[in-house]
C-alpha positions in Angstrom: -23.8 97.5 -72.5 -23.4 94.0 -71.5 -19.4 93.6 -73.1 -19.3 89.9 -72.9 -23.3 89.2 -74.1 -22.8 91.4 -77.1 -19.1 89.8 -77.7 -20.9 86.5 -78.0 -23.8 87.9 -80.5 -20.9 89.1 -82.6 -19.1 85.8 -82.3 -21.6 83.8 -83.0 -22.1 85.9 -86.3 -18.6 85.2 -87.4 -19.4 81.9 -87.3 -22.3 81.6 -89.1 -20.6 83.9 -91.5 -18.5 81.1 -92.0 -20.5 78.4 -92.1 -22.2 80.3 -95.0 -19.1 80.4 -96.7 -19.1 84.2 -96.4 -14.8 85.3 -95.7 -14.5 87.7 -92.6 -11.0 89.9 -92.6 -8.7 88.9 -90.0 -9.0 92.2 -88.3 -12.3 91.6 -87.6 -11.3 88.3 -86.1 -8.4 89.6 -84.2 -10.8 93.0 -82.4 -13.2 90.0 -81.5 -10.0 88.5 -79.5 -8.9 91.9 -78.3 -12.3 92.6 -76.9 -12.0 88.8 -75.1 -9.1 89.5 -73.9 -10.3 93.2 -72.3 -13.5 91.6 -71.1 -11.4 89.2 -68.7 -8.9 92.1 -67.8 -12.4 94.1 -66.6 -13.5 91.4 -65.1 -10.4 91.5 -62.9 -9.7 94.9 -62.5 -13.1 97.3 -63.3 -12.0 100.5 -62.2 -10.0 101.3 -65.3 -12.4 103.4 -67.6 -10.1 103.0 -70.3 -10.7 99.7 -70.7 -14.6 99.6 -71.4 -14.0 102.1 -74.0 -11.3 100.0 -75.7 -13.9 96.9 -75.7 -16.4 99.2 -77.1 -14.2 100.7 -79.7 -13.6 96.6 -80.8 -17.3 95.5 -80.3 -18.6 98.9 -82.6 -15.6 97.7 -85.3 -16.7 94.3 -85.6 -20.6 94.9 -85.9 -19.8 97.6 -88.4 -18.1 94.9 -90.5 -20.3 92.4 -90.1 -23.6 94.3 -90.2 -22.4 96.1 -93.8 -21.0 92.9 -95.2 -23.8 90.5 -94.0 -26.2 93.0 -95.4 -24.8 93.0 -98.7 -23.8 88.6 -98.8 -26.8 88.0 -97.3 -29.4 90.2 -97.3 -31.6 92.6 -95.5 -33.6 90.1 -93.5 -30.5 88.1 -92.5 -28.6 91.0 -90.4 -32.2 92.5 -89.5 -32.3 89.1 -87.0 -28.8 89.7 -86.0 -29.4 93.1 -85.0 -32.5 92.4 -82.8 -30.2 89.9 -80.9 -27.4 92.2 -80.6 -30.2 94.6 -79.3 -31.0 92.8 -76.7 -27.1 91.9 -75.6 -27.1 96.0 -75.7 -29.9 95.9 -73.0 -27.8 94.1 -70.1 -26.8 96.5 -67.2 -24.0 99.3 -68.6 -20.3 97.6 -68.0 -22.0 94.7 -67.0 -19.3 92.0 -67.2 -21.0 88.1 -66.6 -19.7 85.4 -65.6 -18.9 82.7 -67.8 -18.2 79.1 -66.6 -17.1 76.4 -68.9 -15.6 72.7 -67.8 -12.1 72.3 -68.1 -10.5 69.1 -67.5 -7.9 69.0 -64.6 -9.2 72.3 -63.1 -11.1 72.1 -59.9 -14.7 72.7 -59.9 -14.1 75.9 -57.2 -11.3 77.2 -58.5 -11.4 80.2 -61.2 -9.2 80.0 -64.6 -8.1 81.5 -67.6 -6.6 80.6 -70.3 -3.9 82.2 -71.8 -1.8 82.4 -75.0 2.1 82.3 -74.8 3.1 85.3 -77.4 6.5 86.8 -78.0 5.2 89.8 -75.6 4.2 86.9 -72.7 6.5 83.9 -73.3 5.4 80.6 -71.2 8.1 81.2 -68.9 7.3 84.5 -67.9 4.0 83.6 -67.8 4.7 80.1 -65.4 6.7 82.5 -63.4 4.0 84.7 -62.5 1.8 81.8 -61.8 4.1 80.5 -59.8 4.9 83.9 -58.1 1.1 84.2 -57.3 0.8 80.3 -55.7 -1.1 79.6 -59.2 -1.3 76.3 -60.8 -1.5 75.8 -64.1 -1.4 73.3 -67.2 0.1 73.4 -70.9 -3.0 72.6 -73.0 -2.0 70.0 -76.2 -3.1 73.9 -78.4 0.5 75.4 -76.2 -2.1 77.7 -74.3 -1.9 77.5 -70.4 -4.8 77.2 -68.3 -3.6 79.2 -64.9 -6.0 78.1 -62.1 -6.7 78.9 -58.2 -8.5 81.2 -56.0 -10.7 83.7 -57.4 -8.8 86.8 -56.3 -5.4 85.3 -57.0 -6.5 84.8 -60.9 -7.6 88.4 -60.7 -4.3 89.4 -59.5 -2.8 87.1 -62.4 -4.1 89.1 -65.0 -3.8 92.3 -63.5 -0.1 91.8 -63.5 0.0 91.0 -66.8 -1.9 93.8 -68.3 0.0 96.2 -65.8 3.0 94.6 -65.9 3.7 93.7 -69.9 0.6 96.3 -70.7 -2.1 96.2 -72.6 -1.5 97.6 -76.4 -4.4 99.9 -78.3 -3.1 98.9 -81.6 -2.5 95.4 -81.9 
């Protein structure tokens, strides 16, 4: 399964969802996250089994939700499309995890990033500290995330301490 293709599908969905005016439960919306949030910690550190079956256990909750509730908002025909696209997502190479490149402002065009979101778990501090302890740089965005940004194995490193370090949780 390609994790991040069929995240998108699925996030895409939630958004047409509501456009349409159709509500989608906040659990729903917070698995999505969770499974973003796994994604980028596979992406750094792909050896832990663990943590594909976690982002398939949110991905599986998420289309269950949406697939039953689009089909009875919106009709047979509507999730029919949704389900060939997450089909093909489905097809991509098994723990395939892509790359994903977006334009930040202030971030070097070589240099890898993440974004992160101070919580009570990871306040800013601790989070600029490990930045800091890693030769990271990083800026507050005007939202109160923190973009954390340098060499492609140091950002890897970055979030591996932070889902070793302050652990990742199976029940949010």
């Amino acid at each position: 399964m390609g994790y991040l293709a069929v995240w998108r599908v699925l996030d895409e969905m939630v958004q047409d969802f509501r456009k349409r005016g159709v509500p989608v439960s906040a659990n729903v919306v917070s698995d999505l996250r969770y499974a973003k949030t796994l994604i980028n910690v596979l992406k750094a550190d792909s050896s832990r089994f663990e943590t594909g079956q976690r982002i398939e256990e949110c991905l599986r909750n998420v289309e269950a939700y949406l697939i039953s509730e689009g089909r009875e908002r919106l009709g047979n025909e509507y999730v029919e499309e949704w389900l060939k696209r997450l089909d093909e997502a489905n097809k991509s190479p098994f723990n395939a995890v892509e790359e994903e490149t977006r334009f930040i402002s202030g971030v070097p065009k070589e240099q890898r990033w993440i974004r992160v979101k101070p919580s009570k778990e990871l306040p800013f501090e601790t989070l600029k500290a490990l930045a800091e302890e890693l030769n990271l740089s990083f800026n507050l965005q005007k939202d109160g995330c923190l973009i954390v940004y340098g060499e492609d194995a140091l950002v890897k490193d970055f979030v591996k301490k932070m889902a070793t370090k302050y652990g990742l949780k199976a029940e949010k």
